[in-house]
C-alpha positions in Angstrom: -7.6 87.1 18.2 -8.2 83.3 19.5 -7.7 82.4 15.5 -4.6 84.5 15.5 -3.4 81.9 18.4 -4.5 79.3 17.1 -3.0 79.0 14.1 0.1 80.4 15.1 0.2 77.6 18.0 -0.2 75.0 14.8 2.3 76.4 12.7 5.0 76.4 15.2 4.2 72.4 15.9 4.5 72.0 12.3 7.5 73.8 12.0 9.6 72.1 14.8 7.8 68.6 14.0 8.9 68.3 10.4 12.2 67.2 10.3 11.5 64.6 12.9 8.5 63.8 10.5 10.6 64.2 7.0 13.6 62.3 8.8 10.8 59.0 9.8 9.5 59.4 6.1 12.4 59.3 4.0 15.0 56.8 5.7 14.1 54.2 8.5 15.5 54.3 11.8 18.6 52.2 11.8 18.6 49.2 13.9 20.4 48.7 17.0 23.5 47.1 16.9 22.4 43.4 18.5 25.7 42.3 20.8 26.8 38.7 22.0 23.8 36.6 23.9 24.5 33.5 25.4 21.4 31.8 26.9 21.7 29.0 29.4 18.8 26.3 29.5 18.3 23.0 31.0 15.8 19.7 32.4 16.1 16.7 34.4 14.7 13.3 34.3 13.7 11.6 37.3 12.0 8.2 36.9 11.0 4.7 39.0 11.1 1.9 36.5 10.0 -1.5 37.2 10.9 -4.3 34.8 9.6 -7.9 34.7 12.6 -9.6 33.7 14.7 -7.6 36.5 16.3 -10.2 39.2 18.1 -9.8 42.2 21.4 -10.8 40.8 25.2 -9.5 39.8 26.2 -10.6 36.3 29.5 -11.7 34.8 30.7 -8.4 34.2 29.9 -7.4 37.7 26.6 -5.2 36.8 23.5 -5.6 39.0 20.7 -7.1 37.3 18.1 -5.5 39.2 16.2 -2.5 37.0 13.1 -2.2 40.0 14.8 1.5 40.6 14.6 5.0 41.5 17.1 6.7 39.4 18.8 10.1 37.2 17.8 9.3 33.8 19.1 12.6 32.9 19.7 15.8 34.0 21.0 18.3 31.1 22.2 22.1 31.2 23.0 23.6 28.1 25.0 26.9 27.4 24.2 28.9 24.2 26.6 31.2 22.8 25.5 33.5 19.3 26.6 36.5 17.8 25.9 37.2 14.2 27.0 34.3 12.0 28.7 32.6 14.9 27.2 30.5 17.6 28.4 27.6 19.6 26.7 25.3 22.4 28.0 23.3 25.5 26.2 21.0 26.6 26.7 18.8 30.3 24.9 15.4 31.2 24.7 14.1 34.7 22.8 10.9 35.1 23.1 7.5 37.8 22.3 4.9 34.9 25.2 3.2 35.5 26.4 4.8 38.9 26.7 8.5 38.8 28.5 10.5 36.2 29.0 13.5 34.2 29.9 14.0 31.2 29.9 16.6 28.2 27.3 15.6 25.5 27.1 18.6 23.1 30.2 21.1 22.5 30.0 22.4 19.0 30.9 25.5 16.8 28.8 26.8 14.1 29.1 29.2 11.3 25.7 30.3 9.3 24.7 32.3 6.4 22.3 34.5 6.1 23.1 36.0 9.5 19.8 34.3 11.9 16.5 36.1 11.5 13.8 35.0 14.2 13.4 31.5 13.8 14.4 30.9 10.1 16.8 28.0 9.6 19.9 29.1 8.1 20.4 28.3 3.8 23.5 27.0 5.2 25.3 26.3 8.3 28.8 24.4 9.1 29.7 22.6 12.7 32.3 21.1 14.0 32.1 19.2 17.4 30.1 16.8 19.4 26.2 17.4 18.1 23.4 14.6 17.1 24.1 12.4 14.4 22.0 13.8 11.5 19.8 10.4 10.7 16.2 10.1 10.9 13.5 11.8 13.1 14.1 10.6 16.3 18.1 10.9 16.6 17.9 14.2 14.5 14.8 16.2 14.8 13.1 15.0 18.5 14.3 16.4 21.3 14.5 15.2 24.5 11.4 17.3 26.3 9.5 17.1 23.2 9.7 13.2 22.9 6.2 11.8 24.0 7.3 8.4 25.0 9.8 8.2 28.0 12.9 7.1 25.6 13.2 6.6 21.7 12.3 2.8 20.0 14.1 0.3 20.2 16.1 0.3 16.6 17.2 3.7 17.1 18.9 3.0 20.5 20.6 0.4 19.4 22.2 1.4 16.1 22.4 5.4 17.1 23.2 4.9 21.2 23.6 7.8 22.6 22.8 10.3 19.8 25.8 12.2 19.8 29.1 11.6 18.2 32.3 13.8 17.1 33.0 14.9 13.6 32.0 18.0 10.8 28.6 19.0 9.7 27.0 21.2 6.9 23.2 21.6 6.8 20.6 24.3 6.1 17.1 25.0 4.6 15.9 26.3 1.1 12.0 27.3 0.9 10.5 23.9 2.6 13.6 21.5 1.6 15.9 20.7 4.8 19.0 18.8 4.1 22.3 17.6 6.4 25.5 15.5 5.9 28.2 14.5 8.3 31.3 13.0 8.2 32.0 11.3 12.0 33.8 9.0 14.0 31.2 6.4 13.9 31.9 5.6 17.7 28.9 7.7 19.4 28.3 8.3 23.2 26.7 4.9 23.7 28.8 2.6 21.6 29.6 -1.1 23.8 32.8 -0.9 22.3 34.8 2.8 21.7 32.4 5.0 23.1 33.6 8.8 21.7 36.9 7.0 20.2 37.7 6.0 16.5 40.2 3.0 16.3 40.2 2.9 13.1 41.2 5.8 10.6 37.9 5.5 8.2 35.2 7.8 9.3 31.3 7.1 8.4 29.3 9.3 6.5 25.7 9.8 6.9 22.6 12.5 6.3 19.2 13.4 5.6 17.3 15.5 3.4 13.8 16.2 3.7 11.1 18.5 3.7 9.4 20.5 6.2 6.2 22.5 5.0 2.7 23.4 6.8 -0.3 22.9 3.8 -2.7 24.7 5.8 -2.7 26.9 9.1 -3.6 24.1 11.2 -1.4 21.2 10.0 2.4 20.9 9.4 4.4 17.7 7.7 7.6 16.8 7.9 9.6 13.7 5.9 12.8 12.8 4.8 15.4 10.0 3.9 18.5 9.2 5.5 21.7 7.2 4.7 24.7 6.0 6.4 27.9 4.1 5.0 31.0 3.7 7.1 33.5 1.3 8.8 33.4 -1.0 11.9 36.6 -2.5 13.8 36.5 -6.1 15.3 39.7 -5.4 17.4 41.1 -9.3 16.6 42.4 -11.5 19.2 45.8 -11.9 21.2 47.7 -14.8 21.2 46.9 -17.9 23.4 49.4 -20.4 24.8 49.1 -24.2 25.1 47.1 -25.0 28.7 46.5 -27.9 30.6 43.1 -29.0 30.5 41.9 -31.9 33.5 38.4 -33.2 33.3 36.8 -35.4 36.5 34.6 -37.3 33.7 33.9 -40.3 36.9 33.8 -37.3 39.8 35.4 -39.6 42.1 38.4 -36.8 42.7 41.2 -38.3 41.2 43.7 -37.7 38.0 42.7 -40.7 36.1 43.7 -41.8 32.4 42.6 -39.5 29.6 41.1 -36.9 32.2 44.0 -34.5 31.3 44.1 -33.4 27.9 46.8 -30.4 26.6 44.7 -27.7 24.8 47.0 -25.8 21.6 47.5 -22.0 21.6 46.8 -20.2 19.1 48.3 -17.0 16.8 47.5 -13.6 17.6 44.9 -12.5 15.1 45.2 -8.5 14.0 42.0 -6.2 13.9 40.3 -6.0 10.7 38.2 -3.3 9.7 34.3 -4.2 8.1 31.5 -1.7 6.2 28.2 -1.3 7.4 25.2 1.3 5.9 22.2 2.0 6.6 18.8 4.1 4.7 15.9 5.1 6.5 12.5 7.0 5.9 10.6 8.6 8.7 7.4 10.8 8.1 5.7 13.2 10.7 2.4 14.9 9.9 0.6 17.0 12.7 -2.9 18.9 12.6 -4.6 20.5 15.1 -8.3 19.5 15.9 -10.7 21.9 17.3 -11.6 21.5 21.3 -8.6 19.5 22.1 -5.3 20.4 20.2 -2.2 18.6 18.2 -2.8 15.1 16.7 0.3 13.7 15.3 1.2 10.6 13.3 4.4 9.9 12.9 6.5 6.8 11.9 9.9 5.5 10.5 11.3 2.4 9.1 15.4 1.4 8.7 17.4 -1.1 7.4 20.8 -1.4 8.2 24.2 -3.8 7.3 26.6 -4.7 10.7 25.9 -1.1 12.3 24.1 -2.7 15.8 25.9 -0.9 18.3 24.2 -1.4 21.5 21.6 -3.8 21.8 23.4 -6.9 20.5 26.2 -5.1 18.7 27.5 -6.5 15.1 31.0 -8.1 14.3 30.8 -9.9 11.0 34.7 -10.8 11.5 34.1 -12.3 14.6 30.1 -14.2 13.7 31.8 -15.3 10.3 28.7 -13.7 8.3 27.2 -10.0 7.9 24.5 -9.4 10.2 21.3 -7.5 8.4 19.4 -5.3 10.5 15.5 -4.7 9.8 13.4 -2.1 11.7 10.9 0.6 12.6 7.6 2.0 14.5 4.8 3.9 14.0 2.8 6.3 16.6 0.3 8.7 17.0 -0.1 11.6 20.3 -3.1 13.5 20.7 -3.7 16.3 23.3 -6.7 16.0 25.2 -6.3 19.5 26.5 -3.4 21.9 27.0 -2.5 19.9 30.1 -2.7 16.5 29.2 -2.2 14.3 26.3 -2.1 10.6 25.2 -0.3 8.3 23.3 0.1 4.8 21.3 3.4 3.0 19.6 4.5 -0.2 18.1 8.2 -0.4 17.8 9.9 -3.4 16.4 13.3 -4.2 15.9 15.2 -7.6 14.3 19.4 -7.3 14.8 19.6 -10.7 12.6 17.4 -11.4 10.2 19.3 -14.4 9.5 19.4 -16.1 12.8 19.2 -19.6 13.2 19.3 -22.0 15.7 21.0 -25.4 16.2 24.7 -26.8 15.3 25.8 -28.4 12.2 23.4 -29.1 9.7 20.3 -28.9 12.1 20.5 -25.1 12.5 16.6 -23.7 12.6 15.7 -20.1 11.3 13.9 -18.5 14.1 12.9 -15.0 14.4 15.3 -12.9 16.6 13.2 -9.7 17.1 12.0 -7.3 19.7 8.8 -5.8 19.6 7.3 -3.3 22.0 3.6 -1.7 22.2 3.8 1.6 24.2 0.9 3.5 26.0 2.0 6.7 27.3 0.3 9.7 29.0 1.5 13.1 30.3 0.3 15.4 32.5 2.3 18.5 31.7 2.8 23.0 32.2 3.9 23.5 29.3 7.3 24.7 29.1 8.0 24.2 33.4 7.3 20.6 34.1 5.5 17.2 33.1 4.4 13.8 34.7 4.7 11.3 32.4 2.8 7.4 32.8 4.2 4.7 30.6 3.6 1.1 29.8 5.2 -1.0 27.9 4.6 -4.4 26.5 7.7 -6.3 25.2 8.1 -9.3 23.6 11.5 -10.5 23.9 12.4 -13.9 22.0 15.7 -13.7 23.8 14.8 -15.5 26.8 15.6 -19.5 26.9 13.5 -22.7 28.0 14.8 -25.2 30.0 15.9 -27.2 27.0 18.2 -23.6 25.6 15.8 -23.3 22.5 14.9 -20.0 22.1 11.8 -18.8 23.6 9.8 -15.3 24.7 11.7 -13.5 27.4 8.5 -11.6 30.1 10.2 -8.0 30.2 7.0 -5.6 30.3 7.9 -1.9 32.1 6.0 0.2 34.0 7.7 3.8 34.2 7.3 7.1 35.9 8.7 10.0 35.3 9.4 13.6 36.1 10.1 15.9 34.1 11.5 19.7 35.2 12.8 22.5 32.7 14.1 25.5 33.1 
């Protein structure tokens, strides 16, 4: 009798379970639809910088020279918008570098193919907006909360300022190869001159392609090339009338003979637009290490034709000559634990490697570079907040002896920063 329940208990299990089971075997469930998602992320930088070359004085163009400071390097939230093959970003900056202000840094549209699958990078993917200018490692691939030191070397902020700049990009991924190519205004966010304008109608174009492959569990490498060939303005000059010049050459306060002299105008010169290019390399290679975690080496080296456009920016209309730009750094990072790590660059940076000194036909070569050795180290919770500790050692030829010959300029920095995310 219990048999006679038994298997009559079994075969009514079976009988109500198999088209549930036949259903699972023969066709898999079918995916939820996935709706719009729009996540919202963001970080702040505080720091205290002191510099050695910082005085308590107001320059010509009304800026304090002081940099002994408390200040907002940066505080960034970003908006992220995707649904299928669409997605879009904006992206606000608030910062006290010079005096408080906000601005938007990152508003751009993307379409990509294959629709995105966890973290694969899309075969192909088109944008139109304000996004990073796709050159190098540092501009392109580092972001700001993954950056070691406190800011990127000192080439890279002067002929990419900013990072961002307006204009149409296509990039994507096939197996390990990553490429990207632009076509933008060539004014970014930190240009001297037109920051976020374009006054001239030619528009730069610029990319990478590289690679990005891991040859063993424990190590990745990443490398690539870059290029850049656009157009500069020098915005010419207006017309000058003549002026009365008076000279006191024997200071005894009076308008003698020959002390005033009639100085001619001159024509209004029109703009005139120039090229400038630039090719770079940069090569990143990271491996883990047992006990203590990711060591990575990582370097990058650019040469570039009138495209300074911070630091001492180029006008070969204006300086009569082209102005060649020569460039680079190397580093290495190594986490100690999963709470600290350490760090070691050399940065240099030459915006004339013609320079001379002198007038006439006594004008002196002389080398016109900047050249920094950086010793950083974090104290960090991963993915909430950091402390970073930097040093920096800078050798400046930009400073002047009493005489005006060129001589080494004492700017080390000491900086500290904070570092939240949410």
């Amino acid at each position: 009798m219990h048999r006679v329940v038994l298997l009559s208990v079994l075969f009514s299990r079976l009988l109500f379970a198999t088209p549930a089971l036949a259903q699972s075997v023969s066709a898999p469930p079918t995916p939820e639809p996935v709706g719009p998602r729009l996540r919202l992320t963001g970080f702040a930088h505080f720091d205290y910088v002191h510099r050695q070359s910082s005085v308590n004085q107001i320059s010509s163009a009304g800026e304090p020279l002081n940099e002994d400071r408390f200040l907002l390097r940066r505080a960034r939230l970003k908006a992220l918008f995707e649904y299928r093959i669409l997605s879009g970003t904006l992206e606000l900056d608030v910062n006290t570098v010079r005096g408080s202000q906000a601005r938007p840094i990152g508003v751009d549209v993307s379409l990509r193919w294959p629709p995105p699958v966890a973290d694969a990078p899309p075969a192909i993917m088109a944008t139109l907006g304000i996004f990073k200018m796709p050159f190098g490692s540092e501009v392109m691939l580092e972001g700001d909360t993954q950056r070691h030191f406190a800011e990127r070397s000192t080439i890279v902020r002067a002929l990419f300022p900013g990072e961002y700049d307006l204009g149409a990009r296509v990039q994507g991924a096939f197996r390990v190869f990553r490429y990207a190519v632009a076509l933008m205004n060539g004014n970014p966010l930190g240009d001297r001159s037109f920051p976020t304008r374009d006054p001239n109608d030619s528009k730069d174009v610029l990319g990478r392609v590289g690679i990005d492959l891991a040859p063993s569990p424990r190590s990745k490498l990443v490398a690539g090339v870059s290029a850049l060939f656009g157009t500069g303005f020098d915005p010419g000059r207006p017309e000058t009338k003549d002026s009365l010049v008076v000279q006191d050459r024997n200071h005894n306060g009076m308008l003698d003979p020959g002390e005033a002299t009639i100085v001619s105008g001159s024509p209004a010169v029109p703009g005139k637009n120039f090229s400038r290019s630039a090719f770079g390399g940069d090569l990143r290679f990271v491996v883990t290490l047992p006990r203590l975690g990711a060591l990575t080496l990582y370097g990058e080296l650019i040469y570039a034709k009138n495209l300074d456009r911070a630091l001492q920016p180029a006008n070969p209309v204006a300086q009569g000559r082209e102005l060649r730009e020569l460039g680079g750094y190397v580093a290495f990072s190594q986490e100690l634990s999963r709470y600290t790590a350490l760090g070691l660059r050399y940065d240099v940076y030459n915006p004339d490697l013609d320079a001379t000194f002198g007038t006439g036909s006594t004008r002196t070569p002389y080398d016109a570079s900047y050249s920094t050795l950086a010793l950083a180290g974090s104290l960090r919770y991963p993915g909430v907040a950091r402390l970073i500790v930097e040093y920096e050692a800078n050798l400046n030829h930009q400073g002047r002896d009493e005489h005006g010959a060129p001589t080494e300029l004492h700017d080390d920095v000491f900086l500290l920063r904070g570092e939240a995310v949410f």
